[in-house]
N, C-alpha and C positions, 0 to 999 in steps of 0.2 A: 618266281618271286624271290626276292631278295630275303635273306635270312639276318635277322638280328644275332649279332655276336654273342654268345652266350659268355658272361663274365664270372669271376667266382663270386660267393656270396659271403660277406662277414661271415665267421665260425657262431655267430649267433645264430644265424640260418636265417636273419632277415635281409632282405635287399638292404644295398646302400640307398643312399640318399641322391646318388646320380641315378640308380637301376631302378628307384619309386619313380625319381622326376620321369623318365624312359615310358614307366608303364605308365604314367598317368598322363603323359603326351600322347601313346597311342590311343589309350581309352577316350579322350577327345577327339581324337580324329576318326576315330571308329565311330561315331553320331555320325550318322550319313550324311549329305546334303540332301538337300531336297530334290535336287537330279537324279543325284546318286540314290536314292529312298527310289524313285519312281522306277529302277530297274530292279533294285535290289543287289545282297548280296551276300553271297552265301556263308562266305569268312571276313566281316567287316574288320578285327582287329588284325589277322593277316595281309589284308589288303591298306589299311593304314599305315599299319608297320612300313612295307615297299613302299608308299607314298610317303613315308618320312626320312626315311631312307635314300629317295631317290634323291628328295629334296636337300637334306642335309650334302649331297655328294654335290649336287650345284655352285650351294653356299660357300663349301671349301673350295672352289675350282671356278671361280667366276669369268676365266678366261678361258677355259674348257668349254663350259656353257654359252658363252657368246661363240665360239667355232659352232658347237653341236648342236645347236637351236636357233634357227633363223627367226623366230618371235622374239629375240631376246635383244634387247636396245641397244644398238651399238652408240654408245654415248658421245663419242669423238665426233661423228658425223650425224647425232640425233635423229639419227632413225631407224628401222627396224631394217636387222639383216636382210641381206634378200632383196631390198626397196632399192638400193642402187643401181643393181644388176639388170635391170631391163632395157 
């Protein structure tokens, strides 16, 4: 799993206001879905974390993502990776 970079904290000893937004984004994704409910999960805020994680690494790299994921829309040619190739 992918590890959250641990940042320093204001000398007041509270998070910033990027490291609350951080923790309050994982705390949201930590609410399982409903898929995800029916298998369970042992560390849902760890498991959110790499799913925000993984996701944010997408976002910045949107032509990384179109190589490394063939579900992912190749827009030029409107349709999904992989669909040409047969």
């Amino acid at each position: 799993m992918t590890e959250q970079p641990q940042t320093e904290q204001p000398r007041t000893g509270r998070p910033t206001s990027e490291q609350q937004a951080d923790h309050d984004r994982v705390d949201r994704r930590a609410d399982l879905l409903p898929e995800e409910a029916n298998v369970g999960s042992d560390e849902p805020e760890e498991q959110a974390a790499a799913i925000l994680a993984e996701s944010d690494e997408r976002t910045e790299d949107p032509e990384g993502t179109r190589r490394e994921y063939t579900q992912t829309m190749d827009r030029e040619r409107g349709m999904n990776q992989g669909e040409g190739n047969l």
